[in-house]
N, C-alpha and C positions, 0 to 999 in steps of 0.2 A: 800366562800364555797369550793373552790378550793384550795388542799394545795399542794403546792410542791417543791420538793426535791431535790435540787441537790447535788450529791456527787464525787469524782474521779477527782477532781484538785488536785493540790502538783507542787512538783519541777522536773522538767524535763531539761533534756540538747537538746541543737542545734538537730535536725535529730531523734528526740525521739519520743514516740507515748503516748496517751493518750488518755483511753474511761471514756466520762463524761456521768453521769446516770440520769434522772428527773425520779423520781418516783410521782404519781399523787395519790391522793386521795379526792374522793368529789366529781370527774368527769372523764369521761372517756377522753383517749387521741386520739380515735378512733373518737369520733366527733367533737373535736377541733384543730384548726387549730394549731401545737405547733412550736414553734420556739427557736431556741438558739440566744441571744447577748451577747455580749462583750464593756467591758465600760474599758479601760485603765487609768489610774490615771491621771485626769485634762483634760479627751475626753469626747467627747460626745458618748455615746449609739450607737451601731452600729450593726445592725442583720447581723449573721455568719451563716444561715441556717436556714431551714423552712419545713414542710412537712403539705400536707394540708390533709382532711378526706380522699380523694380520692388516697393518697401519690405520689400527684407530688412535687418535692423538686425544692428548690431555694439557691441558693448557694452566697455569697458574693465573686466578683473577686476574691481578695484576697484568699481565701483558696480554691477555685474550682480545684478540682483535689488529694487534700491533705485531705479534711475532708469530711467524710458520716454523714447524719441525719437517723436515723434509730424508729421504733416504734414495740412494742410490745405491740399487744392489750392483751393479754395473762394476759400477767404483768403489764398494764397498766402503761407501763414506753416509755420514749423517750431514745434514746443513741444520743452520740456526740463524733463519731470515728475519731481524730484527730492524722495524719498522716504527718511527714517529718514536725513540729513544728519546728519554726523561733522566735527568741528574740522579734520581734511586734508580734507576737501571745499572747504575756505575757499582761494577764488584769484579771477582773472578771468577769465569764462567768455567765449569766442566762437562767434561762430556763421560757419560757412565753406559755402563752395556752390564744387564744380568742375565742370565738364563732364565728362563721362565719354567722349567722345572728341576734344573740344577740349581738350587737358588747361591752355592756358594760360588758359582763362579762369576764373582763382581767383579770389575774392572774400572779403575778409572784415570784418565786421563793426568795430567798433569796442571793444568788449565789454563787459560789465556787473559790477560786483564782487559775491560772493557770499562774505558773512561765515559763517561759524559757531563762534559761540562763546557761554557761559554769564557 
């Protein structure tokens, strides 16, 4: 029921920045709980950020300090402001939406690759 969209990966160098977009359709991002992951070639799935209805955010060690989770109920989109980007930041990023108390209705995106390297 829920369709969405991620755009704004591509090739980026060492210390570069990148804003990734979920655009949603089907459901508002305002009452789901949305998250960004990152899956590297031959890893496992690993959430890079989180913003719940209430927008309290959760951040992965790893990038805490470097990347913001942002929402626009407006535009029914999520952003994924990715800042001071490292060669392990290089994977495919997705963008996920759950209900917070329908818990089966998950949805996720298709994802977007997000290179970093010199």
């Amino acid at each position: 029921q829920v369709q969405l969209v991620e755009s704004g990966g591509g090739l980026v160098q060492p210390g570069g920045s990148l804003r990734l977009s979920c655009a949603a359709s089907g459901g508002s991002v305002s009452i789901y709980a949305m998250g960004w992951y990152r899956q590297p070639p031959g890893e496992q799935r690993e959430l890079v950020a989180a913003i719940t209805r209430g927008g309290n955010t959760n951040y992965a060690d790893s990038v805490k300090g470097r990347f913001t989770i942002s929402r626009d109920n407006a535009a029914n989109t999520v952003y994924l402001q990715m800042n001071s980007l490292r060669p392990e930041d290089t994977a495919v990023y997705y963008c996920n939406a759950n209900h917070p108390v329908f818990k089966s209705r998950d949805y996720w995106g298709q994802g977007t690759q997000v290179t970093v390297s010199s």
